[in-house]
N, C-alpha and C positions, 0 to 999 in steps of 0.2 A: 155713555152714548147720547148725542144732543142729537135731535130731531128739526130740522129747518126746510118746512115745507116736505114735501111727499118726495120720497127715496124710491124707484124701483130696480132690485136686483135681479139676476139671474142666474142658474144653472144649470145646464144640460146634462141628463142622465140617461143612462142605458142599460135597461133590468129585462131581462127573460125574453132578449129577441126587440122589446120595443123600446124605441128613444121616444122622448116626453122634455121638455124645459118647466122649468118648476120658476117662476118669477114671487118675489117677495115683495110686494111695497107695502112702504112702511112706512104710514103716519102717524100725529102725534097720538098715543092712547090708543090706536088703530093699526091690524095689519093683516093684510087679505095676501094670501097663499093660492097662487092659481097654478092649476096644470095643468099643462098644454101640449096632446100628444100629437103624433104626425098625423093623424086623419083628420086633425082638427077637434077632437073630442076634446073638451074644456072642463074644469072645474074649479071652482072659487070656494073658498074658506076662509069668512071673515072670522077676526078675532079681537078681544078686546084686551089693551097689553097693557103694562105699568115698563116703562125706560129704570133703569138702573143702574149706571156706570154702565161693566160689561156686561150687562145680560138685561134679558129680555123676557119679563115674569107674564104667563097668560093667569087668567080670571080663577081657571082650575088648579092652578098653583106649580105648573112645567113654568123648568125653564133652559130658556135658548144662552148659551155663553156667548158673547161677541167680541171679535177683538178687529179691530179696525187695521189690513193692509196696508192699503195705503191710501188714496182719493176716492179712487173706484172700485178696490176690491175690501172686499169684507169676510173672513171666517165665522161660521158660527157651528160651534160645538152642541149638539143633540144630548138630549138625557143618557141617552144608553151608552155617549162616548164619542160616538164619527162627528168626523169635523168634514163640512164642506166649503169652500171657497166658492161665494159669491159676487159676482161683477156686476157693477153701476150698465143699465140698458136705458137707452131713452125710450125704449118700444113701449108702449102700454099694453098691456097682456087682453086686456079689455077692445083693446081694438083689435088686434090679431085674432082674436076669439070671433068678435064680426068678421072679418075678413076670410078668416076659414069657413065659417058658417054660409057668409055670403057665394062663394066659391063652391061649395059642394050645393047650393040651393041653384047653382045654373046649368047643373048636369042634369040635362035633361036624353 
């Protein structure tokens, strides 16, 4: 897996009643995991990664499988086995994250 310039992916999921989009971008040696639920409630988790062919080794020693789709979509298989399909987003999670925040800061 070659890395040129900053990747961010996406996937929307739906656990216990709440839907949340989970975005992956993914730079070189770099990749911050953000979540992003419907109230706006946000979280980011950078991480510092080593590229490998298919997979994607973090600092703690997990690792992500990845098999490239096609252009825009990307699987990538978890430790314990689930595999989820990721799609290329131009959205930056970073700004959605202002934006929701800006938006709940004018309920007055």
């Amino acid at each position: 897996m070659s890395t040129v310039g900053a990747q961010t992916l996406k996937h929307d999921f739906q656990r216990e009643g709440e839907e949340y989009t989970v975005y992956l971008r993914i730079e070189d040696q770099w990749i911050e995991t953000w979540r992003v639920g419907e109230e706006g409630n946000c979280m980011m988790y950078p991480s510092s990664v080593q590229y490998e062919d298919d997979k994607i080794r973090f600092r703690e020693g997990t690792e992500w499988m990845v098999e490239r789709v096609d252009e825009e979509t990307m699987d990538i298989t978890f430790p314990k086995g689930r595999t989820v399909t990721y799609e290329e987003t131009q959205r930056d999670p970073a700004a959605v994250c202002d934006d929701t925040n800006d938006a709940k800061g004018d309920e007055t």
